[in-house]
KOLTORRO-358920 format. One line per field, with one value per residue: residue number from 1; residue in one letter; x, y, z of N, C-alpha, C in turn. Coordinates in Angstrom, 3 decimals. Atoms other than C-alpha are relative to their C-alpha. Example, Ala and Ser with C-alpha at 12.3 -4.5 7.8 and 13.67 -1.06 7.14 Angstrom:
KOLTORRO-358920
nr: (1,2)
rest: (A,S)
nc1: (0.890,-0.820)
nc2: (-1.190,-1.190)
nc3: (0.000,-0.060)
cac1: (12.300,13.670)
cac2: (-4.500,-1.060)
cac3: (7.800,7.140)
cc1: (0.900,-0.770)
cc2: (1.200,1.090)
cc3: (0.000,0.730)
This chain:
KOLTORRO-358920
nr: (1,2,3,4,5,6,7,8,9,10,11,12,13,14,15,16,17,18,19,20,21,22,23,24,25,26,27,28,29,30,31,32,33,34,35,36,37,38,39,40,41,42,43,44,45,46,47,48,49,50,51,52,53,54,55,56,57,58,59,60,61,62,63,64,65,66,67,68,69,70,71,72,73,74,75,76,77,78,79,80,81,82,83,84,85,86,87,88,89,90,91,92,93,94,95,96,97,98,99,100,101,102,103,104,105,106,107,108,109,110,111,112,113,114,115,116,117,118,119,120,121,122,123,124,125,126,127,128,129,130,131,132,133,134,135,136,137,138,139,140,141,142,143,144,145,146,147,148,149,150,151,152,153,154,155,156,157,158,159,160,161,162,163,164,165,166,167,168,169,170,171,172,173,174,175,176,177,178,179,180,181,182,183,184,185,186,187,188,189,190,191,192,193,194,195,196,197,198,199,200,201,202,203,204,205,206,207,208,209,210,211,212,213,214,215,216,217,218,219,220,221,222,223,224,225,226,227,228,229,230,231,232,233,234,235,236,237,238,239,240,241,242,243,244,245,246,247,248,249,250,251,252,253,254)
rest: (X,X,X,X,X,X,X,X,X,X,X,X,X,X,X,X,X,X,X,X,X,X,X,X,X,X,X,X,X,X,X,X,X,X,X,X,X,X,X,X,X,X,X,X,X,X,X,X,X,X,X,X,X,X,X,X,X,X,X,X,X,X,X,X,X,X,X,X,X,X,X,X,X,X,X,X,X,X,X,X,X,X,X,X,X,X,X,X,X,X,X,X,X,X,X,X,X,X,X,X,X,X,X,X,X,X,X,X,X,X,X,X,X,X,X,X,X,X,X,X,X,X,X,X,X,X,X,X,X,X,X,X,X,X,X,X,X,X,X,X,X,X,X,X,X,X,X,X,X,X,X,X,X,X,X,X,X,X,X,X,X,X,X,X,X,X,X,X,X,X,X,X,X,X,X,X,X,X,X,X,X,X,X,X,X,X,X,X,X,X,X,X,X,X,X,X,X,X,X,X,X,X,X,X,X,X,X,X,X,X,X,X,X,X,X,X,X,X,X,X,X,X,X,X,X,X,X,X,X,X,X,X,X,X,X,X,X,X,X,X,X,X,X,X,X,X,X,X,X,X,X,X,X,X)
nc1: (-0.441,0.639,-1.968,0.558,-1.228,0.047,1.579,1.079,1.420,0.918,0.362,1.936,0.426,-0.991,-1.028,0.777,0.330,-1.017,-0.318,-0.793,-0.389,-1.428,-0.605,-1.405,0.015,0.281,-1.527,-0.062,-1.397,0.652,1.428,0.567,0.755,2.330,0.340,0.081,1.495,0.766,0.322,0.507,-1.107,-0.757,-0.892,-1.115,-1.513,-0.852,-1.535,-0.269,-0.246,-1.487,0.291,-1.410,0.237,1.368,0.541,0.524,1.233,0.272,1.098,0.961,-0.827,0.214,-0.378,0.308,-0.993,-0.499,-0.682,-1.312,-0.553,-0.445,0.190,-1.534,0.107,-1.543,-0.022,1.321,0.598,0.342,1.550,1.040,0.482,1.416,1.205,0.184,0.552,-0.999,-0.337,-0.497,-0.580,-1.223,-1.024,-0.605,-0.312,-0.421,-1.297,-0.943,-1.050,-0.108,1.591,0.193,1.609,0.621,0.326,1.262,1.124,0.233,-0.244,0.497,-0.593,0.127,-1.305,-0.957,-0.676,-0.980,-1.122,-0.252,-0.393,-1.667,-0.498,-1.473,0.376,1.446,-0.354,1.424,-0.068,1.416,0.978,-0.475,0.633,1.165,-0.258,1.111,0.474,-0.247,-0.207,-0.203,-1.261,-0.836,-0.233,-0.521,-0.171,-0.339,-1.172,-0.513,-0.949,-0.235,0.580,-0.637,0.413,1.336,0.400,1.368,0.141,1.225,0.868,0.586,0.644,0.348,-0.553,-1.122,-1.073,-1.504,-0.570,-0.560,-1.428,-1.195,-0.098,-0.441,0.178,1.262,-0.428,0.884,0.888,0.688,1.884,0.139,0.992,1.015,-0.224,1.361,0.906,-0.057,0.360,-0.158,-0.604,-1.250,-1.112,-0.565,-0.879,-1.407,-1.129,-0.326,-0.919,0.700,1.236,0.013,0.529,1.478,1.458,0.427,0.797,1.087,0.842,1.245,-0.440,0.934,0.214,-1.040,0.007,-1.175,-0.575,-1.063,-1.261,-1.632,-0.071,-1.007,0.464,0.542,-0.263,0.910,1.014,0.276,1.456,0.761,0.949,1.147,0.221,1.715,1.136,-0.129,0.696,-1.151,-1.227,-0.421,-1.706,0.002,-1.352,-1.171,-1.395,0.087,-0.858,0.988,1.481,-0.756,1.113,0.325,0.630,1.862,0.221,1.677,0.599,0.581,1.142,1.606)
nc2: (1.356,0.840,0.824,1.733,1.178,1.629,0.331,1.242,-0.680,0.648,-0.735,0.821,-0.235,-0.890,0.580,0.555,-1.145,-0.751,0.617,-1.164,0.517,-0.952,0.053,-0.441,-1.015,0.370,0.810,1.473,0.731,1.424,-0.444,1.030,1.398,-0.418,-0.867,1.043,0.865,-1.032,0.132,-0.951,-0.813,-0.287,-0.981,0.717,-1.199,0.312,-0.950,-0.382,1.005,0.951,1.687,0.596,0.338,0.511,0.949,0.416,0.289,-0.923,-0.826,0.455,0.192,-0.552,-1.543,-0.215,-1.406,0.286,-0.707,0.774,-0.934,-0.314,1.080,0.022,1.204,0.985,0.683,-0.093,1.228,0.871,0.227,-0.553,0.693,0.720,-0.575,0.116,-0.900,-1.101,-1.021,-0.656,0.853,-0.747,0.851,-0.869,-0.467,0.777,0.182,0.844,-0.620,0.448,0.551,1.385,0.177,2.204,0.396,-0.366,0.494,-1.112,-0.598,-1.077,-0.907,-1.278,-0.688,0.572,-1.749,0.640,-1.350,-0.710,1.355,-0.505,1.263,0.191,0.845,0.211,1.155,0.590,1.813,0.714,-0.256,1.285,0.197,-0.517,-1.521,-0.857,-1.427,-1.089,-1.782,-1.096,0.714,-0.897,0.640,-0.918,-0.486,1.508,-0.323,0.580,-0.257,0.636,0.637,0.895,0.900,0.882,-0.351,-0.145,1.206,0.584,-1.008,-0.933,-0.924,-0.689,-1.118,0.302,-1.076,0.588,-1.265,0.056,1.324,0.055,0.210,-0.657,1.310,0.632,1.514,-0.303,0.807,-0.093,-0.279,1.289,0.199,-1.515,-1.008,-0.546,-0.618,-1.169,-1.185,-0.822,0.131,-1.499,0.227,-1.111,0.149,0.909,-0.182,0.839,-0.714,0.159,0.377,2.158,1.158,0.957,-0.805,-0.349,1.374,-0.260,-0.360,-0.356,-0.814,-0.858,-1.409,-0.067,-0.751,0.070,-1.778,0.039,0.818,-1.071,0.531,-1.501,-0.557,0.719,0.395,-0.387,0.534,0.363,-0.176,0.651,0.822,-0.232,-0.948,-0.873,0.394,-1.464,-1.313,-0.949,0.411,-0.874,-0.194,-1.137,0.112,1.304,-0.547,-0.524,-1.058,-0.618,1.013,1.375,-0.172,1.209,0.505,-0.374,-0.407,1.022,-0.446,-1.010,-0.101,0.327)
nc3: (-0.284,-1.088,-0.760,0.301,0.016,0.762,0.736,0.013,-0.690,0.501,0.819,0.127,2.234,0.948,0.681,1.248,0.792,0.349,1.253,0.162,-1.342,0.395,-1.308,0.307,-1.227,-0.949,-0.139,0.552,0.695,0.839,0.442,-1.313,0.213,0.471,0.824,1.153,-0.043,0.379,1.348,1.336,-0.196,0.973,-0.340,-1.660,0.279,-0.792,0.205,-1.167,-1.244,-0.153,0.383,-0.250,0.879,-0.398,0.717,1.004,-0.533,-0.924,0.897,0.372,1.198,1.260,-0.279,1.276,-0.078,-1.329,-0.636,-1.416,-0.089,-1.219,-1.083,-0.245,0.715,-0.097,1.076,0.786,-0.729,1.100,-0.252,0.888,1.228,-0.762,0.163,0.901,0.661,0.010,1.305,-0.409,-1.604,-0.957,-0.867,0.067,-1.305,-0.805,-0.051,0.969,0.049,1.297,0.346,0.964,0.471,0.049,1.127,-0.703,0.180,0.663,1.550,0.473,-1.276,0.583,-0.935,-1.356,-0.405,-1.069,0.012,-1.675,-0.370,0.425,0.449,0.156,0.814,0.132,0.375,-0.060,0.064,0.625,1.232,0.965,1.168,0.293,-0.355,-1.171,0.614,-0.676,0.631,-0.603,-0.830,-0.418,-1.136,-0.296,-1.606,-1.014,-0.097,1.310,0.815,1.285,0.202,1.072,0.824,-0.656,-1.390,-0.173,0.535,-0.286,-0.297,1.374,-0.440,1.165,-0.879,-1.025,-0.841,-0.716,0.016,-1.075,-0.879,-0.114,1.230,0.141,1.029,0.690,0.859,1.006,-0.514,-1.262,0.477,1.507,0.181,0.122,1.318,0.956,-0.867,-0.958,0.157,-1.211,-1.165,-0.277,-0.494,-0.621,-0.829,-0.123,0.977,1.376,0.357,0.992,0.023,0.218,1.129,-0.363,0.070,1.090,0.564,-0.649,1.025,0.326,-1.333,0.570,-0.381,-0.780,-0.737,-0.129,-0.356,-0.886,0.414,-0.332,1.312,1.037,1.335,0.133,1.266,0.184,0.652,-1.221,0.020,1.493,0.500,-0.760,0.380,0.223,-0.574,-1.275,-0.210,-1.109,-0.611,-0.877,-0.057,-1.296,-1.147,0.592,0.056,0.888,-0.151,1.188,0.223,0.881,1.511,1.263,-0.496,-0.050,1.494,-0.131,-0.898,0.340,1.146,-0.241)
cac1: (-127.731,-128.819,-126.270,-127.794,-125.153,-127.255,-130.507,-131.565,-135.149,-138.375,-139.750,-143.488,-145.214,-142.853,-140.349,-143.258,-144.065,-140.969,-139.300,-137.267,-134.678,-131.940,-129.979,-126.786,-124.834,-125.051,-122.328,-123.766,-121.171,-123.450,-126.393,-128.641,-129.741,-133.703,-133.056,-132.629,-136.645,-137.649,-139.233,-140.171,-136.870,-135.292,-133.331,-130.838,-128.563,-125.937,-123.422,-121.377,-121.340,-118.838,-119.905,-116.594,-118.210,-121.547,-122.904,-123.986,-127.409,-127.978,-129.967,-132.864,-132.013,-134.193,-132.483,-132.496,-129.822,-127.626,-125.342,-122.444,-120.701,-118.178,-117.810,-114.764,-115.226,-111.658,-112.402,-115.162,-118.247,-118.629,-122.000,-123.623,-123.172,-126.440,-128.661,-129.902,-131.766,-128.820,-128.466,-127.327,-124.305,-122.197,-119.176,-117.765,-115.112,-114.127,-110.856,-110.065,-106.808,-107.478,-110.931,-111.642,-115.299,-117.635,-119.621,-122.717,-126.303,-127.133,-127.477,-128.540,-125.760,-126.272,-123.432,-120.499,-119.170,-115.653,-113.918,-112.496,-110.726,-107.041,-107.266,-103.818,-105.146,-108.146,-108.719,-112.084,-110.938,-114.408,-116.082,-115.100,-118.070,-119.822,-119.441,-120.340,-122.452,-121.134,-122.770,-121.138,-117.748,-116.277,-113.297,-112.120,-109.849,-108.013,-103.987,-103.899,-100.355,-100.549,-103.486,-102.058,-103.114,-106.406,-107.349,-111.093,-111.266,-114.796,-116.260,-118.578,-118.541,-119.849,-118.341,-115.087,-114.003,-110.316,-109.604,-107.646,-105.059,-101.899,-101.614,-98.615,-98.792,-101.340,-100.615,-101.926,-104.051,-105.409,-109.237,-109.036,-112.311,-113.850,-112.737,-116.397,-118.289,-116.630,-118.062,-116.882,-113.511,-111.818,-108.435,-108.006,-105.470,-102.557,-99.579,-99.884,-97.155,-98.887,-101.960,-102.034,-102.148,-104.905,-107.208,-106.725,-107.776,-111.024,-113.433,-116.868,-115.131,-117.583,-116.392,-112.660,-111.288,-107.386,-106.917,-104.264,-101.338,-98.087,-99.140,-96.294,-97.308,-99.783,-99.460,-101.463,-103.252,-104.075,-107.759,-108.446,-110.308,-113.114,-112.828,-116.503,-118.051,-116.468,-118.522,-116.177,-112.654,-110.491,-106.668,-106.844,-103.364,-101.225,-97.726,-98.761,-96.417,-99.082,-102.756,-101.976,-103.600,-102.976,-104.488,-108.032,-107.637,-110.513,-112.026,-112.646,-114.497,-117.444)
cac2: (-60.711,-63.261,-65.635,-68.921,-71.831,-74.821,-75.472,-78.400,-78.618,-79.514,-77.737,-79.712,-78.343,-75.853,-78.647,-79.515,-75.859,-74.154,-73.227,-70.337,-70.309,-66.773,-67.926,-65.835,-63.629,-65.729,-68.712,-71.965,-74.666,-77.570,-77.694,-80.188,-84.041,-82.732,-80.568,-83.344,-84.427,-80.377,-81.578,-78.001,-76.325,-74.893,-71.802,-72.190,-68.963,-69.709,-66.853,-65.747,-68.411,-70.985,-74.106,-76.157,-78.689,-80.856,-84.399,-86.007,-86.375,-83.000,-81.188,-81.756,-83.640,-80.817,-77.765,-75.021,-72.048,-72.838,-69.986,-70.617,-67.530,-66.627,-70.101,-71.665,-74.559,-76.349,-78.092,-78.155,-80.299,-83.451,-83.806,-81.409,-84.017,-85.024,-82.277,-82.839,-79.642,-77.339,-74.417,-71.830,-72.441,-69.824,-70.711,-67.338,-66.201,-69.476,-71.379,-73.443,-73.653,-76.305,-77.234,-80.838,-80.592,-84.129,-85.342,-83.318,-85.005,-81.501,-80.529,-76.946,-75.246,-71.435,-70.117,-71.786,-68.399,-69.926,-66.158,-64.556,-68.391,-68.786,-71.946,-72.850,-75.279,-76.777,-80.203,-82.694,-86.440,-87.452,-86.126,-89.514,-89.801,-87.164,-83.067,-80.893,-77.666,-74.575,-71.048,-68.675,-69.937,-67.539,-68.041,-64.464,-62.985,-66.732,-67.263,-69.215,-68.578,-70.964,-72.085,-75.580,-77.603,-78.881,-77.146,-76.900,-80.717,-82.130,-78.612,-76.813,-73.468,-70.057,-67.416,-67.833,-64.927,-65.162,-61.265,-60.742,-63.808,-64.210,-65.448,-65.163,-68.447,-69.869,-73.249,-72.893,-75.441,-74.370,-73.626,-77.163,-78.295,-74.172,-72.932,-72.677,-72.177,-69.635,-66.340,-64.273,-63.875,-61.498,-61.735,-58.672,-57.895,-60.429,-60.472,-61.794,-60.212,-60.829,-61.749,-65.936,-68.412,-69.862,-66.595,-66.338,-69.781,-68.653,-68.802,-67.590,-64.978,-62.178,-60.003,-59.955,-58.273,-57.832,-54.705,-54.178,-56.542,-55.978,-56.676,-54.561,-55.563,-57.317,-59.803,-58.747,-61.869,-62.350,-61.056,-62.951,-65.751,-64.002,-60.619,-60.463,-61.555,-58.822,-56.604,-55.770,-55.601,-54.001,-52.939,-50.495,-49.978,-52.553,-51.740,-50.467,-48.240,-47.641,-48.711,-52.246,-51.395,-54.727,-56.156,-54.322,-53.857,-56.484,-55.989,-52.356,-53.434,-54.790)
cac3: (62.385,65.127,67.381,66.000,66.413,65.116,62.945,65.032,66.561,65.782,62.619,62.711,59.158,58.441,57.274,54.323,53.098,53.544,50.222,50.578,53.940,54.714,57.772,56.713,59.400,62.305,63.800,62.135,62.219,60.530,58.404,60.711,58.966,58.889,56.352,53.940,54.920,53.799,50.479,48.923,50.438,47.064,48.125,51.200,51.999,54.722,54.155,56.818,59.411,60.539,58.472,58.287,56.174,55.867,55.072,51.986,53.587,54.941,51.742,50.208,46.735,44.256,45.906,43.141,44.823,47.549,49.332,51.678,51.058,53.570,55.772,56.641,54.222,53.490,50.302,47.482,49.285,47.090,48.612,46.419,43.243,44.841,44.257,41.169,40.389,41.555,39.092,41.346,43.963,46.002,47.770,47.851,50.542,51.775,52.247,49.152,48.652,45.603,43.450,42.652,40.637,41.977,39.388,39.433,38.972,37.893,33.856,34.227,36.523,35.582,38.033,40.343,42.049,44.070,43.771,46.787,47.777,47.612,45.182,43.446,40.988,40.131,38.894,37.432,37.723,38.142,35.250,33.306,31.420,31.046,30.270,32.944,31.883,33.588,32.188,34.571,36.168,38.550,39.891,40.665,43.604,44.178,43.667,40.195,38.623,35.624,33.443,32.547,29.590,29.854,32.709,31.947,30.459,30.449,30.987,28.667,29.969,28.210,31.125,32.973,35.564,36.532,37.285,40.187,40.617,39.829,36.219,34.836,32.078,29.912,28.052,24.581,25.694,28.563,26.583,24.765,24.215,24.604,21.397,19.800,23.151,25.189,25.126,28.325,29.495,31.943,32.839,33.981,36.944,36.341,35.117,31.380,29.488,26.184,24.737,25.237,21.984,23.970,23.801,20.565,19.671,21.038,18.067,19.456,22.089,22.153,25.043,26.566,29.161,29.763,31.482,34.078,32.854,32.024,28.235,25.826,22.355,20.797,17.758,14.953,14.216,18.263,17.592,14.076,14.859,17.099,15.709,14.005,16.727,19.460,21.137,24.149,24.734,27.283,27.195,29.963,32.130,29.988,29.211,25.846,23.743,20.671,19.681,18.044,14.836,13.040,15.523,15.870,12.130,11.757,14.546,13.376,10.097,11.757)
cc1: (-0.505,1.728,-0.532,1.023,-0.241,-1.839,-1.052,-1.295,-1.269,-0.699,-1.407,0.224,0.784,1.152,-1.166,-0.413,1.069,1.054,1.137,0.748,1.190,0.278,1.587,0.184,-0.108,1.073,-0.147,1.165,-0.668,-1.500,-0.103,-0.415,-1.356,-0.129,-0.257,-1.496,-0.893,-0.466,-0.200,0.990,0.801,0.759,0.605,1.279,0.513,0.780,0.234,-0.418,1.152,-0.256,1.493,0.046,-1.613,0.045,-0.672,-1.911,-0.540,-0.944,-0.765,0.429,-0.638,0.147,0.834,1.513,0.303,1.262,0.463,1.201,1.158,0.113,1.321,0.180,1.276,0.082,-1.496,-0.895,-0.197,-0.878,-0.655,0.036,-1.438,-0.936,0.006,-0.877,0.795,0.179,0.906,1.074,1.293,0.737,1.344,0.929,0.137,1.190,0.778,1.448,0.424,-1.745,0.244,-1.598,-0.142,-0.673,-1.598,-1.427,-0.608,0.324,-0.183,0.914,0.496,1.034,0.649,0.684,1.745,0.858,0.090,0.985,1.362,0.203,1.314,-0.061,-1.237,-0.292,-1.988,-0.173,-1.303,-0.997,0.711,-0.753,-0.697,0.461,-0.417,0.140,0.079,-0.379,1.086,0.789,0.985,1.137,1.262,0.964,0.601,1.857,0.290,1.299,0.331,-1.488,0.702,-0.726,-1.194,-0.919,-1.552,-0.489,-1.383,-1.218,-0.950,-0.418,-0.107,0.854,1.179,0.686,1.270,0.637,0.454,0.769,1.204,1.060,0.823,0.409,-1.122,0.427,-0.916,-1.165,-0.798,-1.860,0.005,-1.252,-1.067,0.437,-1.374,-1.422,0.391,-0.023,0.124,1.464,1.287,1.033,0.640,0.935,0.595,0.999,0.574,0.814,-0.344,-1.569,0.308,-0.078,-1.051,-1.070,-0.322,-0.146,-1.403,-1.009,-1.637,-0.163,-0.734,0.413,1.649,0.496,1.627,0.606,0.978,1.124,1.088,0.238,1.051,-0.164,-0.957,0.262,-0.941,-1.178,-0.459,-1.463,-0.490,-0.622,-1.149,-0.578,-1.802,-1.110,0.229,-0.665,1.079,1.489,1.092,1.250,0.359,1.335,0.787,1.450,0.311,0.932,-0.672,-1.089,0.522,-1.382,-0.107,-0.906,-1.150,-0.424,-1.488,-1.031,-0.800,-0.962,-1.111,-0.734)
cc2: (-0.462,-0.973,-1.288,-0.519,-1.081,0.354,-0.708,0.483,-0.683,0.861,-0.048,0.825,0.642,-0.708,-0.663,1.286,1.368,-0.200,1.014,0.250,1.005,-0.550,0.519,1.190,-0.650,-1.355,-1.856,-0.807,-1.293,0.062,-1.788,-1.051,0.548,0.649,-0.669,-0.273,1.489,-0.071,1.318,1.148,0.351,1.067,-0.182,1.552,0.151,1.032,0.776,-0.862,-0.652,-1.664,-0.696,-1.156,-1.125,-1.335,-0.522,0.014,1.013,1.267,-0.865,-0.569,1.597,1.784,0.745,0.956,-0.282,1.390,-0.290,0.939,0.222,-0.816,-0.087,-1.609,-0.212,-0.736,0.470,-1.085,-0.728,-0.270,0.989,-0.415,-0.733,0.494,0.342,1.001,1.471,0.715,1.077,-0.093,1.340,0.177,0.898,0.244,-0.787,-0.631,-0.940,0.195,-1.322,-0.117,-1.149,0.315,-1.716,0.587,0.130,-0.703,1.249,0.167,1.345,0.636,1.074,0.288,-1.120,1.483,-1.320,1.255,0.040,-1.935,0.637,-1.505,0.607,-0.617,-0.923,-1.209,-0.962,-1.227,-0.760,0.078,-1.205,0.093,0.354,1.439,0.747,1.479,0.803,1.462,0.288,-0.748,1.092,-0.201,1.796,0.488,-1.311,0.483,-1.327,0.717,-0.429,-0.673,-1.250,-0.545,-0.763,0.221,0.042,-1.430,-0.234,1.218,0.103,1.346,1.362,1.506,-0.277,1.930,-0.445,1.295,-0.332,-1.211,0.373,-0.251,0.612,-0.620,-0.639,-0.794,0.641,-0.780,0.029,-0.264,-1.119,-0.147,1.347,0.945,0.761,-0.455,0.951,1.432,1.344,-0.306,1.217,-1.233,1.448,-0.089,-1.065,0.456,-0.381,1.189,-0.051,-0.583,-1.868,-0.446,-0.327,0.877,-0.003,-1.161,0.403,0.353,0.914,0.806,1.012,1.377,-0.573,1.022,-0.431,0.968,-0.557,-1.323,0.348,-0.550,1.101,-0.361,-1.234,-0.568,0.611,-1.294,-0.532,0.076,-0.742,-0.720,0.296,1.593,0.628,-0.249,0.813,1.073,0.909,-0.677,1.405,-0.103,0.351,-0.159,-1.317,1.074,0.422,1.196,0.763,-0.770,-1.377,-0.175,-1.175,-1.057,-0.010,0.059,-0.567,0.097,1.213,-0.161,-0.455,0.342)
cc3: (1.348,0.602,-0.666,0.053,-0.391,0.074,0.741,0.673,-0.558,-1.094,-0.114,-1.512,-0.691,-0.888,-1.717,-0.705,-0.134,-1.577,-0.108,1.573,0.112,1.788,0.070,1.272,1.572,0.133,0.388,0.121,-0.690,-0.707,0.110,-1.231,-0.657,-1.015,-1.408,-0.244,-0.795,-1.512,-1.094,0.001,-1.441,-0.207,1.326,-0.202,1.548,0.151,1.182,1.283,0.287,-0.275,-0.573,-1.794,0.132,-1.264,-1.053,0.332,0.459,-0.921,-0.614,-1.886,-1.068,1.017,-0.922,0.735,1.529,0.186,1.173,-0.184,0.989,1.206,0.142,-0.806,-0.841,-1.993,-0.782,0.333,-1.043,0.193,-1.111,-1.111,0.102,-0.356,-1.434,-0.662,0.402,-1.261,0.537,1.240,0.105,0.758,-0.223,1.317,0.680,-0.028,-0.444,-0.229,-1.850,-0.618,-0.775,-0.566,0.336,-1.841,0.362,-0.892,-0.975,-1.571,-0.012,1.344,-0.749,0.482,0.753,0.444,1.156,-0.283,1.468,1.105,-0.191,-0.857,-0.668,-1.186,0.103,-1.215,-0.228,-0.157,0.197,-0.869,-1.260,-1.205,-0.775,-0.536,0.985,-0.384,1.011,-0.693,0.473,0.997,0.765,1.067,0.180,1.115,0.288,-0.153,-1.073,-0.442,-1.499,-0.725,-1.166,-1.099,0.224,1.331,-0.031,-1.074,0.172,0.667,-1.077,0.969,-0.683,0.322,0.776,0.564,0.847,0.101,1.481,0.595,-0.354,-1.320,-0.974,-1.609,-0.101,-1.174,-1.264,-0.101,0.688,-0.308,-0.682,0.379,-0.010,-1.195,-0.819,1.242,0.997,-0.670,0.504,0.084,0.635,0.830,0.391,1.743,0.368,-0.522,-1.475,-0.700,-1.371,-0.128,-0.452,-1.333,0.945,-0.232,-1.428,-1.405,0.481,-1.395,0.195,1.173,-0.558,1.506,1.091,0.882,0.919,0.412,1.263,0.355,-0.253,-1.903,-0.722,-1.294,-0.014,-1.780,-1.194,-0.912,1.971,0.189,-1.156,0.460,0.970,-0.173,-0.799,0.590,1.814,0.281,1.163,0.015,0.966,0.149,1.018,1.011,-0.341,0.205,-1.805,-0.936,-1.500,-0.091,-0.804,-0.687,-0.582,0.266,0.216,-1.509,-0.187,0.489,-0.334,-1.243,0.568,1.385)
């Protein structure tokens, strides 16, 4: 690591052929105006500094993988509905304590990583008119207790990590609109005391993951409607008091 405290400066050519940029480890608090003018800038990795938060104006619009890992960033920046070729964005280890999603310019966002946060709830009032495409949604390591009703409204996403919160209720609702696109999901280390109606609305669930809960039986139609399309699932350190045969029954024919 280096002491850096600020970007600014004069860059001359390097702001026209730079494309790739690691300034992580060092005690940033702003990412400088100019960076906006770096036309071929499409990787940006910040992690571990003290960026607070930054201007609508301060990236380049077709930046492809942004990292901000470990800052002290307060909220989710609504500036990055801007960069319109965002796919990759990491905003790990900072100090949400809610997530509003803006309304991203972006169609092709492979990952959002927001684990390791302490959100509470998590909310997408500006996605009015549109869906917003999320592969790989991680929101691991935060302090969720309830997924309410609708909680992933106007999503389409294929991966959701939610291991390590707090989760102790799940609306049967919670997956409305992801019944026949979600494909991923752990819930490992909470407290679900059964297996949700909402998981098992899950038509095109292909790999679950429910270990260390305080699950004690399971229904036996809780796996039917995703059962021939399971490759993984994980019980591991429930509150189990036999295999719940009626339940894998299915499961086991294919």
């Amino acid at each position: 690591s280096n002491h850096l405290t600020s970007l600014d400066g004069d860059w001359g050519y390097t702001k026209d052929t730079l494309t790739n940029a690691f300034f992580g480890d060092n005690s940033i608090i702003e990412i400088p105006k100019i960076f906006s003018t770096f036309e071929s800038l499409v990787w940006l990795n910040l992690d571990n500094n003290n960026i607070e938060e930054f201007s609508e104006d301060s990236l380049p619009r077709n930046m492809h993988t942004l990292s901000l890992n470990s800052n002290l960033l307060k909220s989710f920046p609504s500036s990055l509905k801007a960069l319109k070729d965002l796919t990759w964005l990491y905003l790990r280890g900072n100090n949400f304590k809610n997530l509003e999603l803006p309304d991203f310019q972006s169609s092709n966002l492979e990952l959002v990583d927001v684990s390791e946060n302490c959100i509470e709830w998590i909310r997408t009032p500006s996605l009015t008119n549109r869906t917003l495409r999320i592969k790989d949604f991680n929101l691991d390591s935060n302090k969720l207790t309830l997924l309410p009703a609708g909680m992933f409204d106007r999503l389409e996403i294929k991966r959701i990590h939610l291991s390590t919160n707090s989760v102790k209720n799940i609306d049967d609702n919670a997956f409305r609109g992801l019944e026949d696109i979600l494909e991923y999901l752990n819930l490992e280390n909470n407290d679900l005391p059964s297996v949700p109606n909402a998981v098992s609305r899950l038509r095109n669930l292909s790999y679950l993951y429910l270990a260390n809960n305080d699950i004690r039986n399971i229904s036996g139609d809780a796996f039917h409607e995703f059962a021939e399309d399971l490759r993984a699932l994980s019980l591991a350190t429930n509150s189990l008091d036999a295999v719940p045969v009626a339940a894998l029954s299915r499961y086991l024919l294919f």
